[in-house]
mmCIF file of the N, C-alpha and C atoms, coordinates in Angstrom:
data_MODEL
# 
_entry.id   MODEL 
# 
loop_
_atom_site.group_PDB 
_atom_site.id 
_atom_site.type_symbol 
_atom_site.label_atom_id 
_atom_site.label_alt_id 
_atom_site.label_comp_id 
_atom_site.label_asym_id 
_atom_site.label_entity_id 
_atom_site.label_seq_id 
_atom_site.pdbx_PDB_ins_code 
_atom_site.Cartn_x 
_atom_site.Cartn_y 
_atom_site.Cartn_z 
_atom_site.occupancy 
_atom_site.B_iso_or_equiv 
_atom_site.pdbx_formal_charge 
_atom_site.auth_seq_id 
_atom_site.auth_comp_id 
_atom_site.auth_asym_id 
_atom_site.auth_atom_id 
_atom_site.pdbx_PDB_model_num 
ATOM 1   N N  . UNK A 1 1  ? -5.590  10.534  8.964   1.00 0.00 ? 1  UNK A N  1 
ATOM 2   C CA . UNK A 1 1  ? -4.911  9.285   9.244   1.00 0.00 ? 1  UNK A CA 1 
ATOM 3   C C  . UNK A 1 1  ? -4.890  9.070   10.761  1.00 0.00 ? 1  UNK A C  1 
ATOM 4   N N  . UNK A 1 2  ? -4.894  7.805   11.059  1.00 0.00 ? 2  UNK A N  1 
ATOM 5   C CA . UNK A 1 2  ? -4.645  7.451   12.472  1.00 0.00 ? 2  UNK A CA 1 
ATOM 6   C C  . UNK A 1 2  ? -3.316  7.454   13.059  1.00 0.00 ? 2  UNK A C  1 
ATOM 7   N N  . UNK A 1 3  ? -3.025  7.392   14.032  1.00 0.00 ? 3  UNK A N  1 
ATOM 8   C CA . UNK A 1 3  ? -1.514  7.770   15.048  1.00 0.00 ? 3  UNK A CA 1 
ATOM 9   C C  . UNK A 1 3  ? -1.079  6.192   14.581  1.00 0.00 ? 3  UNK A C  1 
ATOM 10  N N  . UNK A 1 4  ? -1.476  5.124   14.201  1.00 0.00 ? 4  UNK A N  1 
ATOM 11  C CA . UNK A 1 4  ? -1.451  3.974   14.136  1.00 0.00 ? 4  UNK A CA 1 
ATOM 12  C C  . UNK A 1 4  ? -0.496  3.985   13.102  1.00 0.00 ? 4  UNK A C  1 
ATOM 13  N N  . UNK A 1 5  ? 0.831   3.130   12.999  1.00 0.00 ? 5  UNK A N  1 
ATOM 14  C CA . UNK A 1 5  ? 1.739   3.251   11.622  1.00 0.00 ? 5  UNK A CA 1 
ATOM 15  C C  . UNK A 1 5  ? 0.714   2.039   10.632  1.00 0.00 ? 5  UNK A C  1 
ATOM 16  N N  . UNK A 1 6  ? 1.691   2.565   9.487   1.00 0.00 ? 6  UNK A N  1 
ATOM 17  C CA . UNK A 1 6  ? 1.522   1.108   8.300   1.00 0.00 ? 6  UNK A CA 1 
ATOM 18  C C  . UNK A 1 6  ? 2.177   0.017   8.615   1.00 0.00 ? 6  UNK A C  1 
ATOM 19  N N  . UNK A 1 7  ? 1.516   -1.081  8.993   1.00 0.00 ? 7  UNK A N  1 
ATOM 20  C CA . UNK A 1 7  ? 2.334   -1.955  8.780   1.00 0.00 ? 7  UNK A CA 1 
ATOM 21  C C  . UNK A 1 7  ? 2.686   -3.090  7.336   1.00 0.00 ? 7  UNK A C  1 
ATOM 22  N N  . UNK A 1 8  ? 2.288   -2.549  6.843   1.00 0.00 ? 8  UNK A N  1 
ATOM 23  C CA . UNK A 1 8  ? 2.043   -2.873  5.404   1.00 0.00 ? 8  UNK A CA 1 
ATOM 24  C C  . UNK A 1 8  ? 1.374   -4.144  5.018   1.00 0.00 ? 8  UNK A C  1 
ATOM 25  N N  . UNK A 1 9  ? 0.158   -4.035  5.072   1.00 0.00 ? 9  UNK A N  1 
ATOM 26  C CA . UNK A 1 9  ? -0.668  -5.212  5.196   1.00 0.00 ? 9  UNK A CA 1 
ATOM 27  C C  . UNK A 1 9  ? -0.872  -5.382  3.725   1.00 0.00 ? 9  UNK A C  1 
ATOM 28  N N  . UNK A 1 10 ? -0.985  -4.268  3.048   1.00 0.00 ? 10 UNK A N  1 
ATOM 29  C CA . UNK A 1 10 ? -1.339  -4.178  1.291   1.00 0.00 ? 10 UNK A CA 1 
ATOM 30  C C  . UNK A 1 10 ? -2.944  -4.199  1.050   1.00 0.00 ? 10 UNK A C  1 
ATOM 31  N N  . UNK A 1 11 ? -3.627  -3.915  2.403   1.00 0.00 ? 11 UNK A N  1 
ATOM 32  C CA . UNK A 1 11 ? -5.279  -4.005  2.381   1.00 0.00 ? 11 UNK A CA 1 
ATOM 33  C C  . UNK A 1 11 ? -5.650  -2.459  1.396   1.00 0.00 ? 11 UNK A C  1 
ATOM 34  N N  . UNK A 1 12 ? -5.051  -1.141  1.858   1.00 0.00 ? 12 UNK A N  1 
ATOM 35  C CA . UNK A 1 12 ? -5.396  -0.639  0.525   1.00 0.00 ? 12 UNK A CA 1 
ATOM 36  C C  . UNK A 1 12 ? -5.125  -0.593  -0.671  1.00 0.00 ? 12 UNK A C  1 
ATOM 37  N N  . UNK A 1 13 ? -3.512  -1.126  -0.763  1.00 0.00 ? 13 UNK A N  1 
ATOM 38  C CA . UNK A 1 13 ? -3.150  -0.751  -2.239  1.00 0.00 ? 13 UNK A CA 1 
ATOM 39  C C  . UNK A 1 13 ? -3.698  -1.951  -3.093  1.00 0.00 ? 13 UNK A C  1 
ATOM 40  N N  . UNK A 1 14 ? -4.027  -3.512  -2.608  1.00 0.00 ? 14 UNK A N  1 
ATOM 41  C CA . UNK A 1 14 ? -4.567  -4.377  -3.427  1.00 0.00 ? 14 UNK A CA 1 
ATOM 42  C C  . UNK A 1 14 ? -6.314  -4.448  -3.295  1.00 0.00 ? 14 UNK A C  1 
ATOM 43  N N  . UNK A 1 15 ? -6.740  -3.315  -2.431  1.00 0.00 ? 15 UNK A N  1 
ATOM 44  C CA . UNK A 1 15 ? -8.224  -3.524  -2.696  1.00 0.00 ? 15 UNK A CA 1 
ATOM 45  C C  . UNK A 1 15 ? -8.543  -2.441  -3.729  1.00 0.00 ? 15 UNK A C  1 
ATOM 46  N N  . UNK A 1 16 ? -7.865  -0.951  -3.599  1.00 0.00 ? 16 UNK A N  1 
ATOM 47  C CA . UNK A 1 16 ? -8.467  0.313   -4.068  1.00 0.00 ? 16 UNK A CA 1 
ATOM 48  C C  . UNK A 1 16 ? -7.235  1.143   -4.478  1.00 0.00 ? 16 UNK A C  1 
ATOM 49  N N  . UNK A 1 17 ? -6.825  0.852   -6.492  1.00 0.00 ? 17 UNK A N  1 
ATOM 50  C CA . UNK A 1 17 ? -5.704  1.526   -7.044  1.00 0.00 ? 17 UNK A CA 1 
ATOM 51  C C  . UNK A 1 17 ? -5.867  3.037   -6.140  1.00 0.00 ? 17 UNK A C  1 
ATOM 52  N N  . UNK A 1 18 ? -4.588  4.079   -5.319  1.00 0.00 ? 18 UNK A N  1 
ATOM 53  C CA . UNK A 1 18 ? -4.393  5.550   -5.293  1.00 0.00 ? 18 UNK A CA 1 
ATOM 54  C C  . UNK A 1 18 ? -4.396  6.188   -6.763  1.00 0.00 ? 18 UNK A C  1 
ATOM 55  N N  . UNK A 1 19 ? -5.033  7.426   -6.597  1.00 0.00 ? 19 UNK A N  1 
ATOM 56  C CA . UNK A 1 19 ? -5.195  8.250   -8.020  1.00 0.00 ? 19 UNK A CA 1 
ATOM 57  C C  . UNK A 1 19 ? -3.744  8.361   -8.281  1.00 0.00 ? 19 UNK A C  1 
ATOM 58  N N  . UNK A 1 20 ? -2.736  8.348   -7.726  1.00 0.00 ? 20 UNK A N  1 
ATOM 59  C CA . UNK A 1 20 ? -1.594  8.415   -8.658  1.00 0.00 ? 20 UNK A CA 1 
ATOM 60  C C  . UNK A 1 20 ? -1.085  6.965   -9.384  1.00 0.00 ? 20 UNK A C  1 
ATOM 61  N N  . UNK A 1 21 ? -1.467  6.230   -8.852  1.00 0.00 ? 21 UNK A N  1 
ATOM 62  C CA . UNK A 1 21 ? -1.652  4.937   -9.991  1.00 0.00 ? 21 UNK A CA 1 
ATOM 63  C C  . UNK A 1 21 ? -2.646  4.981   -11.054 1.00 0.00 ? 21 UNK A C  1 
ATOM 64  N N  . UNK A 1 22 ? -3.889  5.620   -10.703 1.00 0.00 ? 22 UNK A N  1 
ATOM 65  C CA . UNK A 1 22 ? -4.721  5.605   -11.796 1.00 0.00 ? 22 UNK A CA 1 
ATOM 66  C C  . UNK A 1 22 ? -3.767  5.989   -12.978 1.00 0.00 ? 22 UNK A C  1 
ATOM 67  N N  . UNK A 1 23 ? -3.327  7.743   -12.645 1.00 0.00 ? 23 UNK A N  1 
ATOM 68  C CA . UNK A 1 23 ? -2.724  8.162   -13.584 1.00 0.00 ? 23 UNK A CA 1 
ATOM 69  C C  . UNK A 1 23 ? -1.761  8.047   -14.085 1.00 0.00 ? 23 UNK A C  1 
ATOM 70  N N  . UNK A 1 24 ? -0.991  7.021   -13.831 1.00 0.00 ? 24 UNK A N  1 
ATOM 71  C CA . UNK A 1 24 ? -0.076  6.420   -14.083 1.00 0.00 ? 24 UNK A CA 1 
ATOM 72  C C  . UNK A 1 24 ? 0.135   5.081   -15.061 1.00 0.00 ? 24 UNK A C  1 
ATOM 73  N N  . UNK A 1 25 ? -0.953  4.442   -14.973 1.00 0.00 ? 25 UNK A N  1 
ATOM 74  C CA . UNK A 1 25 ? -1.411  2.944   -14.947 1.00 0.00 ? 25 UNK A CA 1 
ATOM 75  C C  . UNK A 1 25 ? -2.725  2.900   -15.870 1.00 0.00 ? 25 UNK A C  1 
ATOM 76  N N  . UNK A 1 26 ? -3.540  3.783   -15.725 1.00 0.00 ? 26 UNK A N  1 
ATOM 77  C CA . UNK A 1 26 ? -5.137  3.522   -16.164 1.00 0.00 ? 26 UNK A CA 1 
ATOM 78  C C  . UNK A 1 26 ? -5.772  2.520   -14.827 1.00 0.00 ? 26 UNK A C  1 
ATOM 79  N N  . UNK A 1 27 ? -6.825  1.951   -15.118 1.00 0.00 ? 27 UNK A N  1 
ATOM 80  C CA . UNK A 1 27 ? -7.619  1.557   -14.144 1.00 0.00 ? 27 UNK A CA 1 
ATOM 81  C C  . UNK A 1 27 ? -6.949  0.012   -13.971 1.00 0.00 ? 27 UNK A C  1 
ATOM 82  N N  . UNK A 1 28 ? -6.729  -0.688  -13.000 1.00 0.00 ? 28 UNK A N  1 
ATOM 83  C CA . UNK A 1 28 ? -6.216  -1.868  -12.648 1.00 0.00 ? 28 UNK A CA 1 
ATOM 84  C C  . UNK A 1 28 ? -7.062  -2.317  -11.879 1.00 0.00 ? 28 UNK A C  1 
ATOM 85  N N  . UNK A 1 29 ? -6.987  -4.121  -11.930 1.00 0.00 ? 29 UNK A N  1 
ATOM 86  C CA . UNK A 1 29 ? -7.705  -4.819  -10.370 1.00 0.00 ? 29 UNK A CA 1 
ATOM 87  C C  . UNK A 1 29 ? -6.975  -4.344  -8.581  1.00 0.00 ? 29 UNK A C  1 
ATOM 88  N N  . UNK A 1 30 ? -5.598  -4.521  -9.556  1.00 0.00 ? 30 UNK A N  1 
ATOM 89  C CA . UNK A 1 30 ? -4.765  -3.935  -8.376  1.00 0.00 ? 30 UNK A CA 1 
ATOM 90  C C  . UNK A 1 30 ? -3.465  -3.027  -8.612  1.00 0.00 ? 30 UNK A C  1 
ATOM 91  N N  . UNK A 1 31 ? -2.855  -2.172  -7.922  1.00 0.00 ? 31 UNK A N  1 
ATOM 92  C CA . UNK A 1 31 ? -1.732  -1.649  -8.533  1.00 0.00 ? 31 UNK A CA 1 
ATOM 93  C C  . UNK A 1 31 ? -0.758  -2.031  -8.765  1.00 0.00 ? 31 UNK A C  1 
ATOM 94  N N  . UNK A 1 32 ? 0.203   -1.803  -10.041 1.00 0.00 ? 32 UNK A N  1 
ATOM 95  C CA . UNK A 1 32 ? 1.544   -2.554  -10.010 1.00 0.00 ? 32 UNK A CA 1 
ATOM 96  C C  . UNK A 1 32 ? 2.281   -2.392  -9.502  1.00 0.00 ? 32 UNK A C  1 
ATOM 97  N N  . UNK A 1 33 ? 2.476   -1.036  -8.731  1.00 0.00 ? 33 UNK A N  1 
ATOM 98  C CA . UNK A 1 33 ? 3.457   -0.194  -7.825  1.00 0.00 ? 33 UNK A CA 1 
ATOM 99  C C  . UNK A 1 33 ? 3.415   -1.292  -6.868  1.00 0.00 ? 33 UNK A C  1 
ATOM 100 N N  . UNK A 1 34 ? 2.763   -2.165  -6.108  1.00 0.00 ? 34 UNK A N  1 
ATOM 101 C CA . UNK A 1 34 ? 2.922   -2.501  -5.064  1.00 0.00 ? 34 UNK A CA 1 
ATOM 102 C C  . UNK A 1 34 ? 3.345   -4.296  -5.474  1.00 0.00 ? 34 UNK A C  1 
ATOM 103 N N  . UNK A 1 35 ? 4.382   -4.493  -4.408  1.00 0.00 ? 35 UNK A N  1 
ATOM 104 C CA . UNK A 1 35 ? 4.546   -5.669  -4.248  1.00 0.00 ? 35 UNK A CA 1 
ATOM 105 C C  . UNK A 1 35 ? 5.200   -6.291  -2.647  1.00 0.00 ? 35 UNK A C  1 
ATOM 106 N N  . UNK A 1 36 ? 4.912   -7.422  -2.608  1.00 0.00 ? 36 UNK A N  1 
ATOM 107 C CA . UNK A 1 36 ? 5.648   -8.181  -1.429  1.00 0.00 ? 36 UNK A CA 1 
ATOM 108 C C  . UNK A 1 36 ? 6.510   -8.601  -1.559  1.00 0.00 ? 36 UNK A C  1 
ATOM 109 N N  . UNK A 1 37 ? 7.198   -7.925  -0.089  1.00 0.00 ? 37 UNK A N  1 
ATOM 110 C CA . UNK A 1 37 ? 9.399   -8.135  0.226   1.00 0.00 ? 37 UNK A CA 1 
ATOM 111 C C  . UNK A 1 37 ? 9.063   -9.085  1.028   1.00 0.00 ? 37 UNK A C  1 
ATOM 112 N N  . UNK A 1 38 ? 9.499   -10.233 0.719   1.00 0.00 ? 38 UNK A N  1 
ATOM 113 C CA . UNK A 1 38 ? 9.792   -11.452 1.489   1.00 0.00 ? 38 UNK A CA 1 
ATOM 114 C C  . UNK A 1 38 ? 10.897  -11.012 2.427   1.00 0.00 ? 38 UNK A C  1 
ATOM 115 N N  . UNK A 1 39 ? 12.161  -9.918  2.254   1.00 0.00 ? 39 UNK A N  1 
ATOM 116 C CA . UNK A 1 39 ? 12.567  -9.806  3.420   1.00 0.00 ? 39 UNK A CA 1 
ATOM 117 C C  . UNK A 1 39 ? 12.008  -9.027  4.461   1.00 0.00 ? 39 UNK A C  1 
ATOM 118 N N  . UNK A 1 40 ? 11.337  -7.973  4.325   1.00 0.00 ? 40 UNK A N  1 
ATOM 119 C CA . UNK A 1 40 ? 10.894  -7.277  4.943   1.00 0.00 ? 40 UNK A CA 1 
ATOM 120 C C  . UNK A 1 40 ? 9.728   -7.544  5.538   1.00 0.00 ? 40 UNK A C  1 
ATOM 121 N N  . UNK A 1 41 ? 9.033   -8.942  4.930   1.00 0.00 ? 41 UNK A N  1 
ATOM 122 C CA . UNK A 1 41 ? 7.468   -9.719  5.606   1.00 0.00 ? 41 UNK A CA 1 
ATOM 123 C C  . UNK A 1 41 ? 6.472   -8.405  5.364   1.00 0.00 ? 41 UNK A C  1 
ATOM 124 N N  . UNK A 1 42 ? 6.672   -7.915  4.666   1.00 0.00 ? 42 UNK A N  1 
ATOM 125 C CA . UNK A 1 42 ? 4.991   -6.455  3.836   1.00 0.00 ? 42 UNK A CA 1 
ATOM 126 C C  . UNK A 1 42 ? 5.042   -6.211  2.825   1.00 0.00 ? 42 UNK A C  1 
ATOM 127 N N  . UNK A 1 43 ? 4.241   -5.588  2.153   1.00 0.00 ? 43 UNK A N  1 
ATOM 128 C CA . UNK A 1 43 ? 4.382   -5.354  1.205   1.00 0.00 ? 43 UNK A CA 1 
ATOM 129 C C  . UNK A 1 43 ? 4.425   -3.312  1.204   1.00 0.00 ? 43 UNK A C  1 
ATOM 130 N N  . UNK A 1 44 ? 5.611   -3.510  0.255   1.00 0.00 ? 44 UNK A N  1 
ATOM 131 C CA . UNK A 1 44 ? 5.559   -1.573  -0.230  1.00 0.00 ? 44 UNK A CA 1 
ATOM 132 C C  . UNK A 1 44 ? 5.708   -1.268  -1.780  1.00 0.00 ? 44 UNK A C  1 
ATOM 133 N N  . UNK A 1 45 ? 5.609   0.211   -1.964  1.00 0.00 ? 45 UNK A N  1 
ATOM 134 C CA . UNK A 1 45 ? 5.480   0.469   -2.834  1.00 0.00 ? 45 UNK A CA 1 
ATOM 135 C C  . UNK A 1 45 ? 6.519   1.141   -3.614  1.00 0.00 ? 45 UNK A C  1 
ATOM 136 N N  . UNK A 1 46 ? 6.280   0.845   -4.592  1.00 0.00 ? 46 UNK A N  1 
ATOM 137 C CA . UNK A 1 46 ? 7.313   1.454   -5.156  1.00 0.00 ? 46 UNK A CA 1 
ATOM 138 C C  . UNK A 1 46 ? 7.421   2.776   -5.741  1.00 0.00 ? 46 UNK A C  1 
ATOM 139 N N  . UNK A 1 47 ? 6.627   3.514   -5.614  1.00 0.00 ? 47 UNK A N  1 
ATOM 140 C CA . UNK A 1 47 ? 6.603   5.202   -5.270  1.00 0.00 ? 47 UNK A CA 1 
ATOM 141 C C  . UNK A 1 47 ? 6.691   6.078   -4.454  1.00 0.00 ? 47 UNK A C  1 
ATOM 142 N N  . UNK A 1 48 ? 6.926   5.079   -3.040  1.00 0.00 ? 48 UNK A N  1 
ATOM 143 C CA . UNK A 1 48 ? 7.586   5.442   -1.871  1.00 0.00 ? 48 UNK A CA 1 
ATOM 144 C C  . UNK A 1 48 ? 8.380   6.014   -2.109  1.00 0.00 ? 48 UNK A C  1 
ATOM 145 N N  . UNK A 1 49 ? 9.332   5.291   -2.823  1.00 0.00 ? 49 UNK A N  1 
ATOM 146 C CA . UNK A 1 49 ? 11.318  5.990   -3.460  1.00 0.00 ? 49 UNK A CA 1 
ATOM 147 C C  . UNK A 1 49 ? 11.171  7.200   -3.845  1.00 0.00 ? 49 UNK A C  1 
ATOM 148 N N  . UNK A 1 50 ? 9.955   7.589   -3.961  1.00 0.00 ? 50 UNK A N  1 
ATOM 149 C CA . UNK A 1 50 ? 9.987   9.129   -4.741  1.00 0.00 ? 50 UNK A CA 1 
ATOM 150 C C  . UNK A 1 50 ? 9.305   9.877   -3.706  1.00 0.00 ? 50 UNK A C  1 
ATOM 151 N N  . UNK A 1 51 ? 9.864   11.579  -2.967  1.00 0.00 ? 51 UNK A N  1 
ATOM 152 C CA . UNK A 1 51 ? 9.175   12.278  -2.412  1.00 0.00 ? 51 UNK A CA 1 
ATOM 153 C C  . UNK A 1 51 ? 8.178   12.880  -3.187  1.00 0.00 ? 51 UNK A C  1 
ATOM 154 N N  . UNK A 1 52 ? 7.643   12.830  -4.242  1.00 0.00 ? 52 UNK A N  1 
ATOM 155 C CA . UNK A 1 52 ? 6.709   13.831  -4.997  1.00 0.00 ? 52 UNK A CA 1 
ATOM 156 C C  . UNK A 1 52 ? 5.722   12.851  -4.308  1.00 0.00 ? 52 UNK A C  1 
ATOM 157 N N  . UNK A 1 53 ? 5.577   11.292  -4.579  1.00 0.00 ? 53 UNK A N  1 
ATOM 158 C CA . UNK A 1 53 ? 4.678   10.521  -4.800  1.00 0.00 ? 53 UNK A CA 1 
ATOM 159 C C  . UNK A 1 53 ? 4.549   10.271  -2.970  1.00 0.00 ? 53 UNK A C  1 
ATOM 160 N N  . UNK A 1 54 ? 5.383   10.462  -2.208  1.00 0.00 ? 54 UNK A N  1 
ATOM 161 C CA . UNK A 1 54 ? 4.947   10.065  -0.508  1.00 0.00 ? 54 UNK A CA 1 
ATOM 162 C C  . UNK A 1 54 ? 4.203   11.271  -0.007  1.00 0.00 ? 54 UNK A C  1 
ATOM 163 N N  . UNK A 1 55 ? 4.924   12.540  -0.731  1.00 0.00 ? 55 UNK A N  1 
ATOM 164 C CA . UNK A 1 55 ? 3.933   13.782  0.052   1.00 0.00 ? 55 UNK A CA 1 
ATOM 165 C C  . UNK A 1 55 ? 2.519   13.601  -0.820  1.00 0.00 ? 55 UNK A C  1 
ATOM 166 N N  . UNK A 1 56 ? 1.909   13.377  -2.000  1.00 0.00 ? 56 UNK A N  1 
ATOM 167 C CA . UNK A 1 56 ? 0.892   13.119  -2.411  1.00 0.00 ? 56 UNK A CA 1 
ATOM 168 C C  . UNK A 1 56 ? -0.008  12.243  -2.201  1.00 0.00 ? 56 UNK A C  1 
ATOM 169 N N  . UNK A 1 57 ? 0.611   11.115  -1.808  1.00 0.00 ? 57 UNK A N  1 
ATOM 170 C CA . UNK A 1 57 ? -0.043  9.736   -1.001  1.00 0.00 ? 57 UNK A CA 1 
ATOM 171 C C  . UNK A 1 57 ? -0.355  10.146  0.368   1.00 0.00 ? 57 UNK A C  1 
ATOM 172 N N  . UNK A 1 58 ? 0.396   10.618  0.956   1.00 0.00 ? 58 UNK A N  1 
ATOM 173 C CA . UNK A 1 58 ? 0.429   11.248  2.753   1.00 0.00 ? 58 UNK A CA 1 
ATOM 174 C C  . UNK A 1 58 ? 1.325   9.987   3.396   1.00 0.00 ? 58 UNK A C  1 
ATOM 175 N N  . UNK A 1 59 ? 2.018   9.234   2.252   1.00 0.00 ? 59 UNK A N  1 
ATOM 176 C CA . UNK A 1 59 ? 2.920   8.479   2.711   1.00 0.00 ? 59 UNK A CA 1 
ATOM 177 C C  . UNK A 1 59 ? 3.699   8.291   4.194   1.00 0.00 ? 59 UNK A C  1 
ATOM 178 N N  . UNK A 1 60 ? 3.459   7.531   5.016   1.00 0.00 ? 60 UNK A N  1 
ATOM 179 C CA . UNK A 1 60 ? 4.229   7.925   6.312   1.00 0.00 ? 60 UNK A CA 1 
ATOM 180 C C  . UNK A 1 60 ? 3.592   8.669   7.482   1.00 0.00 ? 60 UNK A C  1 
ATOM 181 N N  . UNK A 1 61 ? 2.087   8.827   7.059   1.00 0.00 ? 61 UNK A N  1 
ATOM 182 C CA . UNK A 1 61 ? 1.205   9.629   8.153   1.00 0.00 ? 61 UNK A CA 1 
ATOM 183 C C  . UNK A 1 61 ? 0.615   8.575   8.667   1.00 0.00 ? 61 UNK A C  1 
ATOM 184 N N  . UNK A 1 62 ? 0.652   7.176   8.657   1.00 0.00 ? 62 UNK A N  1 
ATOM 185 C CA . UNK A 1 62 ? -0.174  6.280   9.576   1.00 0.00 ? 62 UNK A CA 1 
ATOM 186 C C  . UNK A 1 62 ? -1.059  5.680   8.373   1.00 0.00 ? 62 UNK A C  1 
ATOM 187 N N  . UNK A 1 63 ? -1.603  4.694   8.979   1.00 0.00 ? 63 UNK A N  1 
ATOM 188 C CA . UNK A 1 63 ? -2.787  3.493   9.015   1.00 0.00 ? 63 UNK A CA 1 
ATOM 189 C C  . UNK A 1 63 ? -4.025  4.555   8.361   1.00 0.00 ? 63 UNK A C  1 
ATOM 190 N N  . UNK A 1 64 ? -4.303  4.350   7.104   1.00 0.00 ? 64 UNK A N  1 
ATOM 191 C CA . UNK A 1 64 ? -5.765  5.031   6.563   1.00 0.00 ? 64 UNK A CA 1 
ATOM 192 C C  . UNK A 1 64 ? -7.052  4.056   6.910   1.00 0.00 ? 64 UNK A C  1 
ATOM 193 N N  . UNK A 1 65 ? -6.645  3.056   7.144   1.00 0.00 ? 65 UNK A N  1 
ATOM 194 C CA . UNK A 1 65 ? -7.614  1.924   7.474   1.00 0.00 ? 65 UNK A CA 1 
ATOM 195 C C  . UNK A 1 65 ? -7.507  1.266   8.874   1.00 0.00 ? 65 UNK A C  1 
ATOM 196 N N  . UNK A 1 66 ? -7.063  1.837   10.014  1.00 0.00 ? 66 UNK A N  1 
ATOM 197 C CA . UNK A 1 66 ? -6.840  0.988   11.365  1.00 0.00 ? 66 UNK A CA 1 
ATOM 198 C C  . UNK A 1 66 ? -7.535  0.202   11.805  1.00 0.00 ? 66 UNK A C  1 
ATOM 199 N N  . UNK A 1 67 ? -8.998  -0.387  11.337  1.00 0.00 ? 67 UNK A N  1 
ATOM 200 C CA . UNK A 1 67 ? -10.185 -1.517  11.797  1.00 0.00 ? 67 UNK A CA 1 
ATOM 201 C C  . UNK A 1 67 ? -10.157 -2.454  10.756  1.00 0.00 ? 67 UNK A C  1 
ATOM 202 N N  . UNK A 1 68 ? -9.023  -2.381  9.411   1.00 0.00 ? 68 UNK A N  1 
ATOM 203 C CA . UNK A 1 68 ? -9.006  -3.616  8.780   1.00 0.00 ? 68 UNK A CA 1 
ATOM 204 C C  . UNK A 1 68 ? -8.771  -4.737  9.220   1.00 0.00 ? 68 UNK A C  1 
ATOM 205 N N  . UNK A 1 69 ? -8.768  -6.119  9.141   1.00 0.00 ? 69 UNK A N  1 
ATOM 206 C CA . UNK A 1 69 ? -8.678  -7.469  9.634   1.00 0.00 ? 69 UNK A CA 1 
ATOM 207 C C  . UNK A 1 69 ? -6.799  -7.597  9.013   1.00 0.00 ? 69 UNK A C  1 
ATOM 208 N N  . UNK A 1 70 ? -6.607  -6.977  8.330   1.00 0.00 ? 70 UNK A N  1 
ATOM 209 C CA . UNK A 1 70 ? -5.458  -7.701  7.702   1.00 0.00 ? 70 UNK A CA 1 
ATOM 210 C C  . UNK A 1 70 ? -4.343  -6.961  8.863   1.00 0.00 ? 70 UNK A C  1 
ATOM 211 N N  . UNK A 1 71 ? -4.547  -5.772  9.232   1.00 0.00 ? 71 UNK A N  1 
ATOM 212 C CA . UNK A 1 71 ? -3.519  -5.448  10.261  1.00 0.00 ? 71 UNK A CA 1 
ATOM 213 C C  . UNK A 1 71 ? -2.751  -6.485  10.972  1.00 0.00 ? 71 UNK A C  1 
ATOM 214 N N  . UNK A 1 72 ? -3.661  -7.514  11.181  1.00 0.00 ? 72 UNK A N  1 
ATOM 215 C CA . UNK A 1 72 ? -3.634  -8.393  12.167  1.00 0.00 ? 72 UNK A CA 1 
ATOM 216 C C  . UNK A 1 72 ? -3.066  -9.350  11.612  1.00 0.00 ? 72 UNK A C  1 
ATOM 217 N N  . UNK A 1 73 ? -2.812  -9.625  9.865   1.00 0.00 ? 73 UNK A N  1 
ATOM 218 C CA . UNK A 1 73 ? -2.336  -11.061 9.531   1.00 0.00 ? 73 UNK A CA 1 
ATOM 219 C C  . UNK A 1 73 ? -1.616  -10.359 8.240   1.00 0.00 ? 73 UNK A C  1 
ATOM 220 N N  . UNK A 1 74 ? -0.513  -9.754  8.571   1.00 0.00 ? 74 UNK A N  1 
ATOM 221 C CA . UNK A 1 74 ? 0.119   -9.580  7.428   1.00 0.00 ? 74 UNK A CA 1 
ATOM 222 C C  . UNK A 1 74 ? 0.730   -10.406 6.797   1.00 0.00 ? 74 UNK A C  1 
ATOM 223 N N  . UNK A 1 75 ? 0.696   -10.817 5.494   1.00 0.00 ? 75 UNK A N  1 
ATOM 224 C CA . UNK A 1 75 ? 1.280   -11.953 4.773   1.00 0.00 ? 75 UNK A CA 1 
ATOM 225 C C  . UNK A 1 75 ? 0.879   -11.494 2.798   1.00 0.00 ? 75 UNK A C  1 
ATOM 226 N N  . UNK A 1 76 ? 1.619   -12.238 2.671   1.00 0.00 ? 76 UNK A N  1 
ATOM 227 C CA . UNK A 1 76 ? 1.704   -12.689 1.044   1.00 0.00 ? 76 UNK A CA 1 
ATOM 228 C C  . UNK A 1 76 ? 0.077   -12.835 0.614   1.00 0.00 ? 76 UNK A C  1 
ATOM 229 N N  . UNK A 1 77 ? -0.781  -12.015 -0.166  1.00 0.00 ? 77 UNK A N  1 
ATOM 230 C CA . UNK A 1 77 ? -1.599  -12.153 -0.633  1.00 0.00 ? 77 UNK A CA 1 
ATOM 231 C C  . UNK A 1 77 ? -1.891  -12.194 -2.072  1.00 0.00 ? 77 UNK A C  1 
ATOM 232 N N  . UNK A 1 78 ? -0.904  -12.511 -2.741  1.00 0.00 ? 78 UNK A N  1 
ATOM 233 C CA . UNK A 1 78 ? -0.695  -12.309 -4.309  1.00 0.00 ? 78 UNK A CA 1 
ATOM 234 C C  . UNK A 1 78 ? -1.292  -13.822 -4.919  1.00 0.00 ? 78 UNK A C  1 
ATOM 235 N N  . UNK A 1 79 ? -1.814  -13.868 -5.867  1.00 0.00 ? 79 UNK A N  1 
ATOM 236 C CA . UNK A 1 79 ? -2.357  -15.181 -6.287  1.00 0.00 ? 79 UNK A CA 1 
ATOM 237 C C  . UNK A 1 79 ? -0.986  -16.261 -6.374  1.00 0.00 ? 79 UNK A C  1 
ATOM 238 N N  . UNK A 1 80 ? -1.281  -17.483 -6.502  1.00 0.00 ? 80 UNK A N  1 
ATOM 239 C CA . UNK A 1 80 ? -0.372  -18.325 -6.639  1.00 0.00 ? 80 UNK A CA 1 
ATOM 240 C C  . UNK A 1 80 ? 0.290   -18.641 -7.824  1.00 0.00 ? 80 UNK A C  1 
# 
């Protein structure tokens, strides 16, 4: 991971389900764990709440993607 935090853009969790959604879920377009907090302006997940699922994710170690475009425009990307 990069020194770079999450800012929760949702560029990985709505492009590429984590294997603990697979196994959780079966195969999805996108994961259900994740959604957008209008208060918080990002989107998180909801297996965050659980330490099994943040130390398995690497939850909290930074940006897995720091050259994505969305860093830059975080917003609501959920269909209408």
């Amino acid at each position: 991971m990069t020194g770079l935090p999450c800012v929760g853009c949702g560029w990985c969790c709505l492009t590429d389900q984590c294997q603990e959604s697979h196994i959780l879920h079966g195969y999805r377009e996108r994961c259900p764990e994740v959604y957008w907090d209008d208060g918080a302006g990002r989107y998180l997940c909801r297996l965050a709440g659980q330490t099994r699922f943040r130390e398995l994710l690497g939850m909290g170690q930074g940006c897995c993607a720091p050259l994505n475009g969305w860093r830059a425009d975080v917003r609501n990307r959920d269909p209408e």
